[in-house]
N, C-alpha and C positions, 0 to 999 in steps of 0.2 A: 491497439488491438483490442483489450478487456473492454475500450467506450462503446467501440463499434456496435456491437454486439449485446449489448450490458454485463451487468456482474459475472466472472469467471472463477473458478476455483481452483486451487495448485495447492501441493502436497510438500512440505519446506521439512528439512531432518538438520536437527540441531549439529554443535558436535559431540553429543553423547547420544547421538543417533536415535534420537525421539523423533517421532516422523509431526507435523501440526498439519491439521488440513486447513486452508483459510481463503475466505473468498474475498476478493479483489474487486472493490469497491470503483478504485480511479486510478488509472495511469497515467503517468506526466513525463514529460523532460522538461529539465530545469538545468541550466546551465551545462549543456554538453552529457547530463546523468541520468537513469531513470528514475523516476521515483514509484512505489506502490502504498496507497489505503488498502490495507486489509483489516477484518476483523473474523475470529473465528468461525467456520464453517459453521460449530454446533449452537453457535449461541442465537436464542431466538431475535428474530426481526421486531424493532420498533421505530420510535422515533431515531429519525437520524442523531438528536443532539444525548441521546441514550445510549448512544453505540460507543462502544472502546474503540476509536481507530487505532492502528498500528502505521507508520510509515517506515519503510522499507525503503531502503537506496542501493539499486544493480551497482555492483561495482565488478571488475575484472579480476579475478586474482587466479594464475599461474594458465593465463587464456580461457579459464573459465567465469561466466557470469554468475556471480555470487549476490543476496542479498545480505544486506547488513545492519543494525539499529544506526542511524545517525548522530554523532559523536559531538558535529558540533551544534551550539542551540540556536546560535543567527540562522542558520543554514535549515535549521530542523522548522523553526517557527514561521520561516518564508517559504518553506516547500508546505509547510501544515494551512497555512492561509489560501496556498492558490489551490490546494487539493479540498479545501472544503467548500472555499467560494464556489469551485466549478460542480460538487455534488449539491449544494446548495441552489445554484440554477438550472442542474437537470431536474431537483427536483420541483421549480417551480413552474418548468416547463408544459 
């Protein structure tokens, strides 16, 4: 959905109900999951390799879609790979 179109923004609340605005770089599935690049909404635009990404993984919790920091590092550095490869070829596009 966010490639479609390009970069999209959503509003994420902690659970000490800090709300973060953050806009969403690249969307993926990876094994059955979602994954999101995000990097803050306020922070200004430059180089890509300048940017803080964040990855983000949808997971289910009580039928709700929840995102979550990825816990494990096999799993976080092969979803970080194909999520930069592919904004690395948009932008060569």
């Amino acid at each position: 959905m966010y490639d479609q179109y390009g970069s999209d923004f959503m509003t994420i609340v902690d659970e000490d109900g800090t709300e973060y605005e953050l806009e969403v770089l690249k969307a993926i599935e990876y094994n059955g999951f979602s994954y999101l690049a995000v990097i803050p909404a306020d922070g200004e635009k430059g180089e890509l390799a300048d940017l803080e990404v964040s990855i983000l993984k949808s997971v289910e919790e009580d039928g709700e879609p929840i995102l979550c920091a990825i816990e494990d590092e096999t799993e976080l550095e092969t979803v970080y790979s194909l999520i930069m490869d592919g904004l690395y070829e948009e932008d060569e596009a």
